[in-house]
C-alpha positions as CSV (number, residue, x, y, z in Angstrom):
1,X,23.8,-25.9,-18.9
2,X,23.7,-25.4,-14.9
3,X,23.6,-28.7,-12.9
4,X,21.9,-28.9,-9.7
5,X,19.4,-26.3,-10.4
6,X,16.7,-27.7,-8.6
7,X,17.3,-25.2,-5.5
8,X,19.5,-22.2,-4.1
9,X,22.6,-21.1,-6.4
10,X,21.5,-23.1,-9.3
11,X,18.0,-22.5,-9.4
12,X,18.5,-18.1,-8.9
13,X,21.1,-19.1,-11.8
14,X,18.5,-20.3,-14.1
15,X,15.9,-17.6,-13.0
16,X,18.8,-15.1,-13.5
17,X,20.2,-16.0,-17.0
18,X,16.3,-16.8,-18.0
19,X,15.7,-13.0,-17.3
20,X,18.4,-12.7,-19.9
21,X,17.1,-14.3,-22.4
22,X,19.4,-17.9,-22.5
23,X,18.5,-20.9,-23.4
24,X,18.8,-23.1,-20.3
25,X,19.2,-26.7,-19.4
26,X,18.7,-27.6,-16.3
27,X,19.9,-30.5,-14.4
28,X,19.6,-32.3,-11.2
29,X,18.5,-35.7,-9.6
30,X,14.8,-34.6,-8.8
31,X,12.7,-34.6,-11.8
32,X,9.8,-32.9,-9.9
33,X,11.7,-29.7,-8.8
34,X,13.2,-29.6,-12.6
35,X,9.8,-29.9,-14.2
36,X,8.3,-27.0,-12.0
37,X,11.5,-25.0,-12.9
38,X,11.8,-25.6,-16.8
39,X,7.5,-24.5,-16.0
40,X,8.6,-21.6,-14.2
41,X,11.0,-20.3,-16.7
42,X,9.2,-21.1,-19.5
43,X,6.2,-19.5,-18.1
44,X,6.2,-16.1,-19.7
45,X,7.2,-17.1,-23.0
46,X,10.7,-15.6,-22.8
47,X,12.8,-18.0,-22.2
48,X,13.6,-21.5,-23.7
49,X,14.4,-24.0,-21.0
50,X,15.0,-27.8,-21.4
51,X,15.3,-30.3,-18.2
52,X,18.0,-33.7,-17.7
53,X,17.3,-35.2,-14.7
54,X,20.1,-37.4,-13.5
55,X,22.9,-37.7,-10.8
56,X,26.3,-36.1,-11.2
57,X,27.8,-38.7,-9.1
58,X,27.5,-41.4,-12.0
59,X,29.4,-41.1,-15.3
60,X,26.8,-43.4,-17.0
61,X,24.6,-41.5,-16.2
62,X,25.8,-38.2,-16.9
63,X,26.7,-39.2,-20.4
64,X,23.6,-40.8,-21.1
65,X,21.9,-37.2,-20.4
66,X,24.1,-35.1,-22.2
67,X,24.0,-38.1,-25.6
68,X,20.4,-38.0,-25.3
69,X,20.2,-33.8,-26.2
70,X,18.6,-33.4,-29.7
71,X,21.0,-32.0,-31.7
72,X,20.1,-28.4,-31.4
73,X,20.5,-28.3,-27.7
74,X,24.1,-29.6,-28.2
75,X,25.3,-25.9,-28.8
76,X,26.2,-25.7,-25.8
77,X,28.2,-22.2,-24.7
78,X,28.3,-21.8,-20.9
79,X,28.6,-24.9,-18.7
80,X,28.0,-23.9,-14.7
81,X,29.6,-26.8,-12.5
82,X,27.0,-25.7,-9.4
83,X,26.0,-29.0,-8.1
84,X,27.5,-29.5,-4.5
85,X,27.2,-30.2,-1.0
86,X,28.3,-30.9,2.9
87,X,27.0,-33.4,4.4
88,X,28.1,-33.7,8.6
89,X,30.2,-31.7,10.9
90,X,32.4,-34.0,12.2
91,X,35.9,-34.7,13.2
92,X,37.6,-37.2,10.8
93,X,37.8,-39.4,13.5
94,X,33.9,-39.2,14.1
95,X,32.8,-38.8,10.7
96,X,30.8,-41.2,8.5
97,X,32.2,-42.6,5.6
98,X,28.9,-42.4,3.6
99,X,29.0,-38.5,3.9
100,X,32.5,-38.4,2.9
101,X,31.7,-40.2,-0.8
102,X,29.1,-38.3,-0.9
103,X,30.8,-34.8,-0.7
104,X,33.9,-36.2,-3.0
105,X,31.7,-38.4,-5.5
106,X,29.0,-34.8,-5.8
107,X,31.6,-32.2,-5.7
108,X,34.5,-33.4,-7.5
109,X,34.0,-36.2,-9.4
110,X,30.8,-34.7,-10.5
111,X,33.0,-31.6,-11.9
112,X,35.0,-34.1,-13.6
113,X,32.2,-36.0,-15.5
114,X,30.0,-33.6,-16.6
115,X,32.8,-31.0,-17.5
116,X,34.8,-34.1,-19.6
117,X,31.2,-34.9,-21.1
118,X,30.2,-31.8,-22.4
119,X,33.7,-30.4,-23.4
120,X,33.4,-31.4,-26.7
121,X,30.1,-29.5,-27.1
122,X,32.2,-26.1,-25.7
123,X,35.0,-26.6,-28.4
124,X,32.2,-26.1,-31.3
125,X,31.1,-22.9,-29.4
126,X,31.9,-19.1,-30.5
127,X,31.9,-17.9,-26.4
128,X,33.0,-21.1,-24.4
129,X,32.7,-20.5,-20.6
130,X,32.9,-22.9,-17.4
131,X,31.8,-21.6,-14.1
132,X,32.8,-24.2,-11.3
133,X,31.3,-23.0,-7.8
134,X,33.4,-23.6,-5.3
135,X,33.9,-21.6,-2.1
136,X,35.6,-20.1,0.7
137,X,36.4,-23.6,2.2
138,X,38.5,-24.3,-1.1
139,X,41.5,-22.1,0.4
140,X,40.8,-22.1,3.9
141,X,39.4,-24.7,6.4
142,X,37.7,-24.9,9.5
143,X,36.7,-27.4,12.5
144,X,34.5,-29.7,11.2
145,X,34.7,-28.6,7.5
146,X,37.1,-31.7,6.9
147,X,36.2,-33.3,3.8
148,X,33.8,-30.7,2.5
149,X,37.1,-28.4,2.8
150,X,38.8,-31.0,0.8
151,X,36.9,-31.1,-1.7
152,X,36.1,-27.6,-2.3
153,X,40.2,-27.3,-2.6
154,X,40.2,-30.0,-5.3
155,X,37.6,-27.8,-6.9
156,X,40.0,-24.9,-6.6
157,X,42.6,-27.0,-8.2
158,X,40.6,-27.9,-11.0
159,X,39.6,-24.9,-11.9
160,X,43.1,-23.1,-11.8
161,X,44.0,-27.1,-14.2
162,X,41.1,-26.2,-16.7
163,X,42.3,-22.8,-17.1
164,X,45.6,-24.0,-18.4
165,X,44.5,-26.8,-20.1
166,X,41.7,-24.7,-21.7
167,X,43.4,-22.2,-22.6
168,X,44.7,-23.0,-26.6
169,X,40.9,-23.3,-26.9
170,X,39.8,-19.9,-25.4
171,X,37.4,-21.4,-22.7
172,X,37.1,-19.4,-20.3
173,X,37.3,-20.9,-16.7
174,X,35.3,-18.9,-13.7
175,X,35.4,-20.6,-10.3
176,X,32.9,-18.6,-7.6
177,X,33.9,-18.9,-3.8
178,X,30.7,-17.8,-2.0
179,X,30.7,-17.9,1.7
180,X,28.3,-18.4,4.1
181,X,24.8,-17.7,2.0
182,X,21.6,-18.6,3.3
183,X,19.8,-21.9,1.0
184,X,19.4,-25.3,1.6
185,X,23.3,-25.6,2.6
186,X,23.0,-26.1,5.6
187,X,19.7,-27.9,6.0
188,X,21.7,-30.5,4.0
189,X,24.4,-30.6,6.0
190,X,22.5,-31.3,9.3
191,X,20.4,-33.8,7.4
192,X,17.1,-32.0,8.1
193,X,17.5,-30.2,11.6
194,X,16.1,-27.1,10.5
195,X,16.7,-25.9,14.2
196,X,20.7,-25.9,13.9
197,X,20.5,-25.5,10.5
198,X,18.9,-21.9,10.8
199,X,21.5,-20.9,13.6
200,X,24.1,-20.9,11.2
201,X,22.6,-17.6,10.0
202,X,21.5,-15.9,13.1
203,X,22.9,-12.6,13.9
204,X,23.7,-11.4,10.5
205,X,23.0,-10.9,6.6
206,X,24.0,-13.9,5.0
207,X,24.4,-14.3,1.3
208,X,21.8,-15.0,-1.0
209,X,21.5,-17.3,-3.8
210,X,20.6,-14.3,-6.1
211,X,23.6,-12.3,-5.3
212,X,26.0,-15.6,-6.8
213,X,23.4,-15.7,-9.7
214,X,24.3,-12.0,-10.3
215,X,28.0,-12.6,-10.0
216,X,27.9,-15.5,-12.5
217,X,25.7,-13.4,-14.6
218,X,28.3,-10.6,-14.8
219,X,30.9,-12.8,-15.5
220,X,29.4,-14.6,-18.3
221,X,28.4,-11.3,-20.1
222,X,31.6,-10.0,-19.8
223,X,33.4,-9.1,-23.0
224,X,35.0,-12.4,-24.8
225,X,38.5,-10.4,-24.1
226,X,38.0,-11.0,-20.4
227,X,37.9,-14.2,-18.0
228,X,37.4,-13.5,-14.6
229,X,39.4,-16.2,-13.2
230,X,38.2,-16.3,-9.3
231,X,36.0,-14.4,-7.4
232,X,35.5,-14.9,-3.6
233,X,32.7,-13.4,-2.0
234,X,31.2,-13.5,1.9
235,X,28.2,-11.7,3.3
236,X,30.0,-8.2,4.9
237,X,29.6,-9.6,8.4
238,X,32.2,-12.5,7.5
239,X,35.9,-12.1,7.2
240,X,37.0,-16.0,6.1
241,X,35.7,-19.3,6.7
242,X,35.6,-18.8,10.8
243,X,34.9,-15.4,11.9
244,X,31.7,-13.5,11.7
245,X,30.3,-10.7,13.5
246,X,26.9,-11.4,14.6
247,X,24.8,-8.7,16.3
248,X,23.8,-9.2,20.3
């Protein structure tokens, strides 16, 4: 089960673990994009994909989706906690107050729900995994980065929290710290100014939302034995959350 699949790391996370032959369910708020996606996947008769459409941000909702499974799609082995987002740039003293329950309600309360929702499902499994994507912001922080940063360490913390707590279950608990990758991150975050949103990556390779689908991939398929606990990963031009070497 991967929430917010409908673009970047969550989408190349279906396409990636489709290629592999898992049965998917894919979640996010915009039926549309699921519906072309569970098409996509399902296209060449190889994988099995199955689409909830609702918003992490409300419990209701969240358990409604996950209640509503028919029973064979409850098996549920490998929960990916990849919905997520930064909205603004601001100072705290300039920012909005909108953004800010936006970025805490998505990225951690939406953890919180869908993970305490579907945990029962993972105790029945053979293989139980979580993957929470977090990032590089979760240790370090930046100007600007605020609240996202924030958030991204409560993500952090509630990874390293699961992995205790987990732990007399043997579910494993991933969390992946991508940096700076190239998706709709940042075309969120300036609200639709594709100008200043494509600066970000100017100068350099960024990421891509394949390469995290890879990582999660390997870590996933990894023997039962091992849990890889944390991986951080930038593009090679970027050293932590502030310093990249772009080319003149």
């Amino acid at each position: 089960m991967i929430t917010g699949a409908t673009s970047g790391f969550g989408k190349a996370m279906a396409q990636a673990f489709a290629r592999e032959e898992f049965r998917l369910i894919v979640t996010g708020r915009r039926k549309d994009r699921l519906d072309l996606l569970v098409s996509e996947l399902t296209g060449e008769g190889k994988a099995k994909a199955a689409a909830l459409a609702f918003d992490v941000r409300v419990q209701k909702d969240v358990e409604e989706a996950v209640n509503s499974l028919p029973a064979d799609w409850k098996n549920i082995d490998v929960l990916i906690n990849n919905a997520g987002l930064a909205l603004g740039k601001s100072t705290l003293e300039n920012g909005d107050p909108e953004d800010w329950d936006g970025m805490i309600d998505t990225n951690v309360k939406g953890v919180l729900y869908t993970t305490r929702t579907v945990l029962p499902l993972l105790k029945n499994s053979s293989s139980p995994h979580i993957v929470n994507v977090g990032s590089i912001a979760g240790t370090e922080v930046y100007p600007g980065g605020n609240v996202y940063c924030a958030s991204k360490h409560a993500v952090n913390a509630l990874s390293k929290s699961m992995r205790q707590e987990l732990l007399p279950y043997g579910i494993r608990v991933t969390q992946i710290r991508p940096g700076l990758a190239e998706t709709e991150f940042s075309l969120v975050r300036y609200k639709g100014d594709a100008e200043k949103a494509s600066r970000v990556y100017d100068g350099y390779d960024p990421l891509l939302a394949e390469d995290i689908a890879r990582i999660a991939c390997f870590a996933v398929q990894s023997p039962a034995r091992v849990c890889i606990n944390d991986i951080e990963v930038t593009p090679t031009a970027q050293a932590n959350a502030f310093m990249i070497h772009r080319n003149d």
